[in-house]
N, C-alpha and C positions, 0 to 999 in steps of 0.2 A: 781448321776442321774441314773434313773431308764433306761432300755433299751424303753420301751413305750414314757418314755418321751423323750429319745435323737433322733428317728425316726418322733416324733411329731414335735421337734427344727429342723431336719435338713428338714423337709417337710418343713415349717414355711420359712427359709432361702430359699428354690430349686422357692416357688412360690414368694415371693421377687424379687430373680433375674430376674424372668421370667416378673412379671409387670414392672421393671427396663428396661427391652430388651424394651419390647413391646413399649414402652412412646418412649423412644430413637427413635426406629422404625417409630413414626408418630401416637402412643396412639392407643388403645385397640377398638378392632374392636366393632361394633356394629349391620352389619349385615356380612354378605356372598361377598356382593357385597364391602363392604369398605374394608374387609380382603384381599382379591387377589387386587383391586383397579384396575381391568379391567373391562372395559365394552365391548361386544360382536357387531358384525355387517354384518351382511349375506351381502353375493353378490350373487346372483341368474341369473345366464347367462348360453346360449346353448354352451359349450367348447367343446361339440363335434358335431359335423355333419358337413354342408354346410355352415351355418355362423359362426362356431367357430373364423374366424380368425379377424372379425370384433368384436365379443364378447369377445377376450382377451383383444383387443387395449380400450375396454370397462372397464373392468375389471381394465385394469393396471391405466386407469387414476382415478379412483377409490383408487387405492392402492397407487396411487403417493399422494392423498391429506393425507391419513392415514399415512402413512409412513412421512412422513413431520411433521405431528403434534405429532407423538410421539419420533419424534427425538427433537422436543423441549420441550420435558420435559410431553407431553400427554395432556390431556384436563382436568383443572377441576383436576390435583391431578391423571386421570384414565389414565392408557394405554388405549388405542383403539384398540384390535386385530380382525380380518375378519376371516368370516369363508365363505369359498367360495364354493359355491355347484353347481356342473353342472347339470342343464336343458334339455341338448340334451342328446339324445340317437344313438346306434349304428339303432335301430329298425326301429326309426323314422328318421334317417338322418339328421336330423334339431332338432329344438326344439321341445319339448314334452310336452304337457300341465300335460301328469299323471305324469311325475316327477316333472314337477315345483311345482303340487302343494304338492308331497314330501316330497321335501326340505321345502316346507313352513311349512309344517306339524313338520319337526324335528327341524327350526330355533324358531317357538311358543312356543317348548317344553320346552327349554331352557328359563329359564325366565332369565339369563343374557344377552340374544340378546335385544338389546333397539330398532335394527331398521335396517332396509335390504335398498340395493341397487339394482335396478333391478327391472321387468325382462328387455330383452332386448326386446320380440317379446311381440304385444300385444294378442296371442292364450295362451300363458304363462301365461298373467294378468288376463285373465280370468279365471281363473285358481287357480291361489293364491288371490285373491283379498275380496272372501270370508270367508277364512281361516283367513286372516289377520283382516280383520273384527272384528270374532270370537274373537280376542284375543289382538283389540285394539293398534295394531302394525302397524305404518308406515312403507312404502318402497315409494321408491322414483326414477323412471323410469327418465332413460336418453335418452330414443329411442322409449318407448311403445307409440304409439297415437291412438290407437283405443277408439273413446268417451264415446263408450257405459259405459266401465265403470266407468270413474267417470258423467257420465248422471243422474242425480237426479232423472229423469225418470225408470231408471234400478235400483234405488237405492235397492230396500228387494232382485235386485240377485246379486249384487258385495258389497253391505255396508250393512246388513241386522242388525247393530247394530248402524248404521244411523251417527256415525263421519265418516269425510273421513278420508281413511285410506291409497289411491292410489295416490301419489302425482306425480306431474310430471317437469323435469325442459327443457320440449320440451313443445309446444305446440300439438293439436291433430289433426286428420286426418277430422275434421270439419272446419279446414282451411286448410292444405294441399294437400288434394285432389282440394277445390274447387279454392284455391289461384293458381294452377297448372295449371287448366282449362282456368282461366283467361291468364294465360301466354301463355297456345295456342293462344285462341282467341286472344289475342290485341295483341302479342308482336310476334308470328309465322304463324299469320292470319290462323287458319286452320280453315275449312271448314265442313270436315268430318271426321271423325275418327274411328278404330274401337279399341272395350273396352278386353281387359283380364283379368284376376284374376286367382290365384293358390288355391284356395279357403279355405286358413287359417284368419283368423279372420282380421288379419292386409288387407289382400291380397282384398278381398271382399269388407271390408269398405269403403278402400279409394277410390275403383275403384266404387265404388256406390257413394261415395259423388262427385270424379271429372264427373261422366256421367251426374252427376242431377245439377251441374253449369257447364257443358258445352251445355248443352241443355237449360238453360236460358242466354248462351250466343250465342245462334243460331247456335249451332254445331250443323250437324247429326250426331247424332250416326248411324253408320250402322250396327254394331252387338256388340253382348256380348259374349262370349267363357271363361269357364274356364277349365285352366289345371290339370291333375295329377303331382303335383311332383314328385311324383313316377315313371313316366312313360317316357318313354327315346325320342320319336317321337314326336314332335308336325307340321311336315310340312303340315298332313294333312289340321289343322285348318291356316295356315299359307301361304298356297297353296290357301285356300277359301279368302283369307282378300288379298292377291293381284289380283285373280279374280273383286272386287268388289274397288278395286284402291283407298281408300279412304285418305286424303291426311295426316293425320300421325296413329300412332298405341299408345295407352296408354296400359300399367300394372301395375295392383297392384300385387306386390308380392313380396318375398322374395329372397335371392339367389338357393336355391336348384332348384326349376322351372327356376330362373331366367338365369342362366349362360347357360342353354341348348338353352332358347329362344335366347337368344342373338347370339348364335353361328347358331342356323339355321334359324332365319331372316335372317343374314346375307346371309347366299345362298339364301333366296327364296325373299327376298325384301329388299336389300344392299343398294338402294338409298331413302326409306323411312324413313321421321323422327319417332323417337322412343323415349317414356320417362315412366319416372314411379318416383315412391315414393321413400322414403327413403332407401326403399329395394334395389333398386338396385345405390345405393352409396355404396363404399366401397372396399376394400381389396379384399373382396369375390368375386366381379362382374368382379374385372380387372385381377385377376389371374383365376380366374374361368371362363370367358368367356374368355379374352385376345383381344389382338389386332389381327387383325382388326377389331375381330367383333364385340367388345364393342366402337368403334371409332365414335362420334357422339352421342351416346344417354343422352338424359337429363336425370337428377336426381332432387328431391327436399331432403332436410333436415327442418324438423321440427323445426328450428330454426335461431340465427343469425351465420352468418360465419365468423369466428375470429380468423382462423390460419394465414392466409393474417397478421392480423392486427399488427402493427409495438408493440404495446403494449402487446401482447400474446408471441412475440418472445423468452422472456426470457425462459417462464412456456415450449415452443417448446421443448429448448435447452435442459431444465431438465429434460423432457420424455426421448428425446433421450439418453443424456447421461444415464440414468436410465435400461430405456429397451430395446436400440439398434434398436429400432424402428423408421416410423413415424408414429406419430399422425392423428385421426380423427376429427371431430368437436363434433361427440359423444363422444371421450374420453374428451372432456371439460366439457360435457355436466355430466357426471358422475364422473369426479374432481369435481365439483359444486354442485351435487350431495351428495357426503360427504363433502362437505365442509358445505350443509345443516344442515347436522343428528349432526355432532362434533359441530356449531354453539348453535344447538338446547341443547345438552348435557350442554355448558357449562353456558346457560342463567338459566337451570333449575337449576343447582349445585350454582349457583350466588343465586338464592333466597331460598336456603338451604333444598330446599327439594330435595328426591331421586331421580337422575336419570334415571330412569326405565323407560320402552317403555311407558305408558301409560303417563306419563309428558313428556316424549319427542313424544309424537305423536302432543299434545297438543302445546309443542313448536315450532316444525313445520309447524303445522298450520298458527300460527303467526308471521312466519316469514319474515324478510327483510332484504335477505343479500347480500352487495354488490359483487358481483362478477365478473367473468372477461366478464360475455354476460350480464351483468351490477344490476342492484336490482333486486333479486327473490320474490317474491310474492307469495302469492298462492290466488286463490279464494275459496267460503268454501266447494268447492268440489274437492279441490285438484290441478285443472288446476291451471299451470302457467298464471300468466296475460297478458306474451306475446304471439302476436301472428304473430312473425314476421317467414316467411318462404324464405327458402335460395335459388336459381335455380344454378346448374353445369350442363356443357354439358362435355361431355369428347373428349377430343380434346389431339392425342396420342403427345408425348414431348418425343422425342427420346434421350434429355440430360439427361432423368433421367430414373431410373428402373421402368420398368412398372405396379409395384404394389405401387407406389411413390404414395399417396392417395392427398397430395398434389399439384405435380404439373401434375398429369393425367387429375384430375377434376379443369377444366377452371369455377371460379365463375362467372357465368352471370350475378347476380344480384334479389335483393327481389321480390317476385312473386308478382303482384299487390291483394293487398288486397281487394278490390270490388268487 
């Protein structure tokens, strides 16, 4: 045998083995995406500034549903791996809208990402919401509620390729501002009030949807004020809103403005009631403002509340043991969250076609899954179909440490929906 031919014969046997491996393996790849058998999953959250510390508890319960499904063996044949990108900036203290939209920009690029988690703020969704669009990519918000953008109305400037693409497993600040207002009027009889806003996208919205149902529930408004979050003083505007005594105080806003109001209402109006959005629920509010001066103010959450519930105890137990933590009711909210996108993945992989963002958007859409705040839905603009909203007042509980997110906030009960 010729030298030619014995390099021919032993080529002939090297690619042999090699089909041999491969079939052993789980058979000979056909694209990029079945070779590695991972699919990709952005989480898009502020991990640094002023609400970082509510955006981990976000994150992690995100990475508890991931983490779970790929210790059973993954979805569909695929690992699930996260690529997780911070939002917040040192610059902006808070969330950043020019980085979220970023990170969205570099999770598009990547055509193994099938589908993001996030944002948390809605100044962020507006932000990426476009981008996503562009490139037919779901993400799926645990905390965003600003309507505008999934508003059919707004559609050529957040969906400008006309599927939704901005899904959400909260409800939006077109019921929780106005559901909030009612819980003045009928459940705290208030009379008057005056309005604030920190004037980020979230912050404005919902303080303009609670002004415009509490003024058709015969509230006065007596004024409107928005903060700098930037800016360290607010007794002036706070000095004028007990001049004028009105009988509670509403904000929309987030933490970074939020924890300073809290701290100097306290000196300048300590026996007025005080509430706001979902902004100020959370981690952020009770170590960031503290007791006393966070003691009393309402909160609402976009959603139902089911830390309480005797049947969520288990899911409790395995955050904790997990991340040494407690839980929010947004980290349910975004465990359900991916429990969406992994759902969606393995309905599309069942009727044999690719799982790629563009059939998992499409799955998404059409989804119905049971979960622990009970069947997801979506309507065809991405809102969830509930639209049940949560009330906590914060009532301090000195048996537990004071950033206990659990037992600091006292559930009051569903904001009346009318």
């Amino acid at each position: 045998m010729t030298g030619n031919w014995r390099h021919r014969v032993l080529g002939l046997v090297i690619a042999a083995m090699l089909v041999v491996t491969m079939v052993a393996l789980g058979g000979l790849p056909r694209t990029h995406a079945a070779m590695s058998k991972t699919l990709y999953v952005g989480i898009t959250l502020p991990l640094t500034g002023a609400d970082a510390e509510d955006a981990e508890l976000i994150k992690d319960g995100a990475m508890l549903a991931i983490d779970q499904a790929n210790a059973k063996g993954g979805v569909a044949g695929y690992k699930i791996e996260a690529i997780v990108l911070d939002s917040g900036t040192a610059t902006a203290g808070q969330y950043d809208p020019a980085q979220a939209a970023t990170n969205t920009r570099k999770l598009v690029a990547n055509m193994g990402v099938v589908a993001n988690i996030g944002p948390q703020m809605s100044g962020e969704g507006k932000a990426m919401s476009a981008i996503l669009s562009e490139a037919d990519m779901a993400t799926i918000t645990p905390s965003s509620t600003n309507p505008d953008i999934t508003n059919p109305q707004f559609a050529s400037q957040y969906r400008p390729k006309g599927k939704a693409v901005y899904f959400r497993t909260v409800t939006t600040d077109a019921f929780q501002g106005p559901n909030m207002a009612n819980y003045y009027a009928e459940v705290l009889h208030v009379k008057t009030v005056y309005v604030l806003d920190d004037s980020g996208a979230y912050g404005v919205g919902i303080a303009d949807s609670f002004s415009k149902r509490a003024a058709e529930k015969g509230i006065k408004i007596l004024g409107r004020d928005q903060l700098n979050p930037k800016e360290a003083d607010y007794t002036t505007i706070l000095t004028k809103i007990k001049g004028l005594n009105p009988d509670a105080l509403y904000y929309g806003g987030v933490g970074q403005a939020g924890v300073k109001l809290t701290k100097q209402a306290y000196d300048v109006i300590p026996k007025m009631p005080k509430g706001g959005g979902d902004g100020m629920y959370g981690g952020t509010i009770l170590t960031g403002g503290g007791f006393p001066s966070v003691d009393g103010w309402y909160a609402t959450i976009a959603g139902p509340h089911l830390l309480d519930n005797p049947e969520v105890q288990q899911w409790v137990k395995a955050f904790q043991a997990k991340y040494n933590k407690v839980p929010q009711d947004y980290s349910i909210t975004a465990y359900d969250a991916a429990l969406v996108i992994l759902d969606a993945i393995k309905r599309v992989a069942a009727t044999g076609k690719t799982p790629d963002r563009h059939n998992v958007r499409d799955a998404i859409q059409a989804s119905r899954l049971k979960t622990m705040q009970g069947t997801i839905s979506f309507d065809k603009n991405g809102d969830i179909n509930s639209r049940v909203v949560s009330v906590f007042k914060i009532v301090h509980d000195m048996k537990y440490k004071d950033d206990d997110i659990i037992h600091q906030y006292k559930y009051v009960g569903v904001a009346p929906q009318q």
